[in-house]
C-alpha positions as CSV (number, residue, x, y, z in Angstrom):
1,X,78.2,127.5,99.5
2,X,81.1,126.2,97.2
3,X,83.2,123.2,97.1
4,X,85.0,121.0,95.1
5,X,84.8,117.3,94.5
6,X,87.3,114.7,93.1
7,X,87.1,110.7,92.9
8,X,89.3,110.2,89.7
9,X,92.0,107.7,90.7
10,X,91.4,103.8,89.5
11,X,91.5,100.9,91.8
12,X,91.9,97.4,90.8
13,X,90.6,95.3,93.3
14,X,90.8,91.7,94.3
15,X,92.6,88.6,95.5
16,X,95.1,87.5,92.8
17,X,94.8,91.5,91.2
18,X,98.8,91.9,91.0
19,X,99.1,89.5,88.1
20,X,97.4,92.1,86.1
21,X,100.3,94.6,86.8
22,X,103.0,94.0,84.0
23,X,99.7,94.8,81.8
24,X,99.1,97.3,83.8
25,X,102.4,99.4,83.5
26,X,101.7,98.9,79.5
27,X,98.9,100.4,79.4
28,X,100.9,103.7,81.5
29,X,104.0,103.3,79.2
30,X,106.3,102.2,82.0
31,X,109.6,100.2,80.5
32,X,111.6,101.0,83.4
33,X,110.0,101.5,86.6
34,X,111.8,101.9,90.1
35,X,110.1,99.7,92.8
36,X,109.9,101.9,95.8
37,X,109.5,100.0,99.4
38,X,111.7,98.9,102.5
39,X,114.4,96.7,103.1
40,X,112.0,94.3,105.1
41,X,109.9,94.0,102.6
42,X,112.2,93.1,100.0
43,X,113.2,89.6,101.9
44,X,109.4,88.2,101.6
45,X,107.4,86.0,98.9
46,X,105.4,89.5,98.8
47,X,108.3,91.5,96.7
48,X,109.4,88.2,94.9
49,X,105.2,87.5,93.6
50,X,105.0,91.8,92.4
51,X,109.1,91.6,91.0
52,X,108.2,88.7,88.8
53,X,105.6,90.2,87.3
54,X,106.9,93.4,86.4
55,X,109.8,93.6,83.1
56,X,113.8,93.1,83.2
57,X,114.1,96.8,83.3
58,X,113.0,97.3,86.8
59,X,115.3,99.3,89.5
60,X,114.5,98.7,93.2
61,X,115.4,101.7,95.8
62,X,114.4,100.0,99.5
63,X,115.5,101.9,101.8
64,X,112.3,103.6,103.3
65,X,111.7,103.9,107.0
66,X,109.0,103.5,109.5
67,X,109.2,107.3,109.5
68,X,109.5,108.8,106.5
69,X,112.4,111.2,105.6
70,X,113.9,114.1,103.4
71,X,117.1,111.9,103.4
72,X,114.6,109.0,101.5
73,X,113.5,111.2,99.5
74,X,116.6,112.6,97.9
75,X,118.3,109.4,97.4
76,X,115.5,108.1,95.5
77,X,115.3,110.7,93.5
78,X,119.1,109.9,92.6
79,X,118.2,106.1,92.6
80,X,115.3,107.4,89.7
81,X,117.3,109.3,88.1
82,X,120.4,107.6,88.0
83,X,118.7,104.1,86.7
84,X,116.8,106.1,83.9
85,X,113.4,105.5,85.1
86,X,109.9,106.1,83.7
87,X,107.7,105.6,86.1
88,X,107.4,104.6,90.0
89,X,105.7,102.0,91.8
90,X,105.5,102.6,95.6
91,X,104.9,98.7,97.1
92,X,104.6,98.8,100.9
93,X,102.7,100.5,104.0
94,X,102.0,104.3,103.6
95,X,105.6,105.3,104.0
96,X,107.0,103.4,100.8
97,X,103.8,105.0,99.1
98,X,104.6,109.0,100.4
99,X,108.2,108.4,99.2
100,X,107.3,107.1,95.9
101,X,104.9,110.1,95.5
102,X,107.9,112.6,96.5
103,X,110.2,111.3,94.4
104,X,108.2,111.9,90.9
105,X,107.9,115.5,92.4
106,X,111.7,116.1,93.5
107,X,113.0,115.0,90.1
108,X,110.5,117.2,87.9
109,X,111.7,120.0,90.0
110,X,115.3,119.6,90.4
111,X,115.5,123.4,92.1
112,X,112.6,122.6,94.6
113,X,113.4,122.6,98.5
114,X,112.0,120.1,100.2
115,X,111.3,122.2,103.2
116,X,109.2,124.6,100.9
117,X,106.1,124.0,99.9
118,X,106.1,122.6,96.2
119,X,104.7,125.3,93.2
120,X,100.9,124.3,92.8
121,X,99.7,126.7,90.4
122,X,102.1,124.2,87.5
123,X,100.9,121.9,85.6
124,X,103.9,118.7,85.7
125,X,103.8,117.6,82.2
126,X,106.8,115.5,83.1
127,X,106.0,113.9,86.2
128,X,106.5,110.3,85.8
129,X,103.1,108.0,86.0
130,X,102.7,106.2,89.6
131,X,101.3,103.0,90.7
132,X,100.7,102.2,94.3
133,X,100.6,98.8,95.8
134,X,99.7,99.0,99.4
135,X,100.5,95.7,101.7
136,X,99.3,97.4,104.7
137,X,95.6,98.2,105.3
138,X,95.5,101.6,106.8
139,X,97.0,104.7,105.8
140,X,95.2,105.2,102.4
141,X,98.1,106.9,100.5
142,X,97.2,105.5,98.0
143,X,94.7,107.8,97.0
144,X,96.0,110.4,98.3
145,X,97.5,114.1,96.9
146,X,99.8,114.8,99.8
147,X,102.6,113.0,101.8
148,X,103.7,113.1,105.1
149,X,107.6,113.3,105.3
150,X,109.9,114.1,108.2
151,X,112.1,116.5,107.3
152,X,114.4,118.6,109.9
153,X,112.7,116.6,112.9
154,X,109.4,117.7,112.3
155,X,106.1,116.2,110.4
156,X,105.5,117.8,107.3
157,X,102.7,117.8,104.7
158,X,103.8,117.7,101.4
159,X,100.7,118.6,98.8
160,X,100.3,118.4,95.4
161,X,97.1,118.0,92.9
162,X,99.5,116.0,90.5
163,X,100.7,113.4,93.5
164,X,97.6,110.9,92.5
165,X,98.5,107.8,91.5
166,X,97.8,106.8,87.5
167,X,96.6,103.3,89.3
168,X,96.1,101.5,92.9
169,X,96.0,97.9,92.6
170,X,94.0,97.0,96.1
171,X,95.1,92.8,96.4
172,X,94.2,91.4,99.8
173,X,96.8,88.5,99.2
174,X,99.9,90.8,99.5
175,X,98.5,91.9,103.0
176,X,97.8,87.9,104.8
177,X,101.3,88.1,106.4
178,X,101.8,91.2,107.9
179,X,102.6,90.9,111.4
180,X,99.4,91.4,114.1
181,X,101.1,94.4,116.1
182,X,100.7,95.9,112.2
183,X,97.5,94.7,111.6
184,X,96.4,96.1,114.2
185,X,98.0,99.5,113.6
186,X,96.9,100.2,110.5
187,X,93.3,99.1,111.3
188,X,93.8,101.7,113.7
189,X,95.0,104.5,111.5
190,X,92.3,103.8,109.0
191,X,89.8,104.2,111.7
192,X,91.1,107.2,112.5
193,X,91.0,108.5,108.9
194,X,87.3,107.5,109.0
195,X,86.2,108.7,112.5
196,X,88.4,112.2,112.2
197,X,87.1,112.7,108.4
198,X,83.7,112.4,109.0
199,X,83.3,115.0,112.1
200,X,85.6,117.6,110.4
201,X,82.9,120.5,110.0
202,X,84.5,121.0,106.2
203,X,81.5,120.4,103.7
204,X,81.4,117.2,101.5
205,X,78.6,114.7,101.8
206,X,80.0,112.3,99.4
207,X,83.2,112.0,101.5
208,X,80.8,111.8,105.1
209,X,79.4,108.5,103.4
210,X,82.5,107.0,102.4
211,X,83.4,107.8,106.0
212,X,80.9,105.9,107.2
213,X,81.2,103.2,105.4
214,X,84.4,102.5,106.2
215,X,83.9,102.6,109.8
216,X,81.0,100.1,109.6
217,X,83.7,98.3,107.2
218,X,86.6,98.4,109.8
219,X,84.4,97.5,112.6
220,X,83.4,94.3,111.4
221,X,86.9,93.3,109.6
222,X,89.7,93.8,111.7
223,X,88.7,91.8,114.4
224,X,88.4,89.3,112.1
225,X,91.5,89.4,110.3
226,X,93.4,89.8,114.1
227,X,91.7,86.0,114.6
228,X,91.8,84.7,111.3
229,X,94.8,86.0,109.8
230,X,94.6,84.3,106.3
231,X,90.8,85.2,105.8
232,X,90.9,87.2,102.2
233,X,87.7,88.5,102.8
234,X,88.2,90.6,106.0
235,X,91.3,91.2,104.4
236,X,89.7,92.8,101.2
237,X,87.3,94.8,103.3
238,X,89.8,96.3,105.6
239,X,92.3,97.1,102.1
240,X,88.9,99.1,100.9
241,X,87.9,100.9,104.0
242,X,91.7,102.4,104.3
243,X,91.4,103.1,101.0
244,X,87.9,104.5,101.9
245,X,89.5,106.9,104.9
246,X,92.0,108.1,102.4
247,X,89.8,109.5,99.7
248,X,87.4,110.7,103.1
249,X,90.1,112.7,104.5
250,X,90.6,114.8,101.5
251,X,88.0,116.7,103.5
252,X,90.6,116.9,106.5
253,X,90.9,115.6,109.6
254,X,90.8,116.8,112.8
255,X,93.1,117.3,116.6
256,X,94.0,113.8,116.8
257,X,96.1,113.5,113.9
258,X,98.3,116.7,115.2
259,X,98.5,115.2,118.4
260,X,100.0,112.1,116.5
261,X,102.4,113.7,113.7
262,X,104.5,114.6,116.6
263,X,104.5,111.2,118.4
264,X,105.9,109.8,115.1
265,X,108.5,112.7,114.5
266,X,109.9,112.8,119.0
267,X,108.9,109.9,120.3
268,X,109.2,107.3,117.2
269,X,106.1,106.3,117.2
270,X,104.0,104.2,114.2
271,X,101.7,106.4,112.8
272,X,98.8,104.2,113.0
273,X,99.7,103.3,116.8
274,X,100.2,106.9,118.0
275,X,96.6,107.5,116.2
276,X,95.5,104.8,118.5
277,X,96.7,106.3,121.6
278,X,95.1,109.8,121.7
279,X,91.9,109.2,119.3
280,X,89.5,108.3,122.4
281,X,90.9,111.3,124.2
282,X,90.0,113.9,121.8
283,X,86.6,112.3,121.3
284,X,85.8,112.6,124.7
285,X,87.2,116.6,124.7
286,X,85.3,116.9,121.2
287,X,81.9,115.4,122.7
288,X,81.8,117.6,125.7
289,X,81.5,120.4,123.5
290,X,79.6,119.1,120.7
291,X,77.0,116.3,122.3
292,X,75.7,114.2,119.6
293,X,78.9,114.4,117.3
294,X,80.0,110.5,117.5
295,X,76.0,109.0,117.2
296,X,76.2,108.0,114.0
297,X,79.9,107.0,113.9
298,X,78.6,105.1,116.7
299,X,75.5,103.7,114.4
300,X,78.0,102.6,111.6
301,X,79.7,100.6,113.6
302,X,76.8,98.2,114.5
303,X,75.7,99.7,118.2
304,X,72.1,99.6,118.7
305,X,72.2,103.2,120.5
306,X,75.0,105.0,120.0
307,X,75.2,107.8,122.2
308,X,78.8,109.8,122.6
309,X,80.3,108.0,125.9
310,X,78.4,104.4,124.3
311,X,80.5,105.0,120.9
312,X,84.1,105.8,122.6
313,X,83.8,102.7,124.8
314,X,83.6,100.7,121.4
315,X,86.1,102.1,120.2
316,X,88.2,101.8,122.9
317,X,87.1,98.0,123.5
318,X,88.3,97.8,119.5
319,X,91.5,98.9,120.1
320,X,91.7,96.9,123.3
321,X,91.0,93.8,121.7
322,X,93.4,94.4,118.9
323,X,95.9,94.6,121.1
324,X,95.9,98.6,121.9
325,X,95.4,99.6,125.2
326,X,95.2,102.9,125.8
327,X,98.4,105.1,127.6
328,X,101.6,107.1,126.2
329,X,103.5,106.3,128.7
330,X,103.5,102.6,128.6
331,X,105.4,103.0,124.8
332,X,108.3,105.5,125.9
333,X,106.2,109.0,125.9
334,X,108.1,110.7,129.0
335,X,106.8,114.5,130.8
336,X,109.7,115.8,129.3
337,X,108.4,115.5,125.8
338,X,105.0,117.2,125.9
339,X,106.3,120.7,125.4
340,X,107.8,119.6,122.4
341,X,105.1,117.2,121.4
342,X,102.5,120.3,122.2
343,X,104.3,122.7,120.6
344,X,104.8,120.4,117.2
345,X,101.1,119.4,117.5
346,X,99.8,123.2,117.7
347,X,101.5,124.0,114.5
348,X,100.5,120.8,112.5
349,X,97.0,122.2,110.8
350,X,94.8,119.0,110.8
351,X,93.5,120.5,114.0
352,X,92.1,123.4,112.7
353,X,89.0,121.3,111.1
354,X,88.7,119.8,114.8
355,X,85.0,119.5,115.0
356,X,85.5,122.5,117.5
357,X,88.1,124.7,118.3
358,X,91.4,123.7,120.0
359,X,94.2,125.7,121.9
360,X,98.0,124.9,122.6
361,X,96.7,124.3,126.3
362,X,93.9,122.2,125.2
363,X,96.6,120.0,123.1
364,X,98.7,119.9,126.2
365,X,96.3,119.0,128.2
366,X,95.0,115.8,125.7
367,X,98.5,114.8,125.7
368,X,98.3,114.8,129.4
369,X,95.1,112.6,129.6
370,X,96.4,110.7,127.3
371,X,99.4,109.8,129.2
């Protein structure tokens, strides 16, 4: 056996960490940085705190959606390119951050199609350095070496070894006033990284840890933050553990995330939520063929015996209690959709590490149980 293992990004953690970012971007070089996030985000004390701390020369491009697109992509690449920039800080939830990645890529390779697959076998030398500053706890982008983007109505994965960031700067304080629906569906989507990660057959201990961890991490935090909104410590934990599921997942994930890519792409669904919605159901289909696979996902999260059905009542009873009950239908899904969602979620390729083996009917039906 034969595998690979990579933990090199650096994360500066902690309440108040953000101060440390104009020293930061020295260290990198970065005179003239372009701020990459959404228009939302640009009106709170949140972009005014991370602005002021950064120099005169900064650009701003914020105009990234809930849903990622091609269309984001190319006109921040103009918006870098136009304002001269060095470098590119993505500040926002997982979207800003996939955009911000993207664009270093598109403008060090001006002939590249975003609808193509990027050259990996090149080593960038001029890909600009990259700081991400999440504000959302959950999708772990910030770690990651691929993006998700929608280009041409579909969810696509856009991978790269050179897409790490040069720095993550991990400070609960930006994350106290997001709203609860997005608290809770990040929570969600980190969970999901976690849970997914962990039962993906693909080798890597060190990643099956971290996994763990982060579950045991999630479990206790985002209840907590849901109540207590302002408590920095929950907040902390639950800014770790999605940073956790995103350096798990570089061992893969698993069905649930290609029945979700769709529900984001047709049915404009958050990621995170649309996670939410079919993760139970594919546990259930995973644990009839594969008894035993949740007990430990199951133990992490604090049960005293954790068999299969007793884990995916937690997690349900989680999600309930965040504010997630379970059913498609109740946010828009309609019958008419499922061919396309099925046919979308059969060629996404996170389901082929499913802990076991998946067919377009199989996806169908989940999407049908799921209703």
């Amino acid at each position: 056996m034969m595998a690979t293992f990579a933990f090199p990004t650096s994360i500066y953690f902690g309440a108040g960490q953000v101060a440390g970012l104009s020293d930061l971007l020295n260290q990198i070089g970065a005179k003239a940085p372009l701020i990459v996030t959404d228009s939302g985000l640009v009106a709170t004390p949140v972009f005014k705190r991370v602005v002021a701390t950064v120099s005169p020369g900064v650009s701003v491009f914020p105009e990234i959606e809930s849903n990622p697109s091609g269309e984001s992509v190319e006109k921040g690449t103009r918006a870098f390119l136009d304002n001269r920039c060095d470098a590119v800080i993505g500040l926002g939830g997982g979207s800003a951050i996939d955009v911000a990645k993207v664009i270093r890529l598109r403008a060090a390779l001006p002939n590249w199609n975003l609808e193509q697959p990027p050259p990996t076998d090149r080593t960038l030398d001029n890909l600009a350095p990259f700081v991400a500053i999440p504000t959302t706890a959950g999708t772990g982008s910030e770690v990651g070496r691929s993006s998700v983007i929608t280009i041409a109505g579909q969810k696509r994965v856009i991978f790269h070894p050179q897409l790490l960031a040069r720095a993550v700067v991990l400070d609960p304080e930006l994350t106290v006033d997001m709203p609860p629906k997005l608290t809770a569906a990040t929570g969600a989507d980190a969970l999901t990284h976690c849970i997914e990660s962990f039962t993906s057959p693909t080798f890597h201990p060190l990643c099956d840890g971290i996994a763990l961890e982060g579950i045991h991490l999630i479990a206790q935090a985002l209840p907590r933050v849901m109540k207590q909104p302002r408590d920095l410590e929950a907040r902390g934990h639950m800014l770790v553990a999605a940073t956790m599921g995103g350096i798990a997942f570089q061992k893969d994930l698993g069905a649930a995330h290609s029945l979700a890519h769709p529900l984001s792409a047709i049915s404009h669904l958050h990621h995170g939520l649309a996670n939410a919605l079919v993760l139970t159901t594919v546990m259930r289909f995973n644990a009839a063929r594969k008894p035993g696979l949740y007990k430990r996902v199951g133990l992490a999260m604090g049960l005293p015996a954790a068999t299969d059905e007793q884990t995916i009542a937690a997690v349900e009873s989680l999600f309930a209690d965040i504010g997630i009950p379970r059913g498609l239908a109740a946010r828009g899904v309609t019958d008419a959709q499922l061919q396309p969602l099925t046919d979308q979620a059969f060629a996404d390729g996170c389901h082929q590490t499913n802990p076991v083996p998946v067919t377009r009917n199989d996806l169908y039906r989940l999407y049908q149980e799921a209703m």
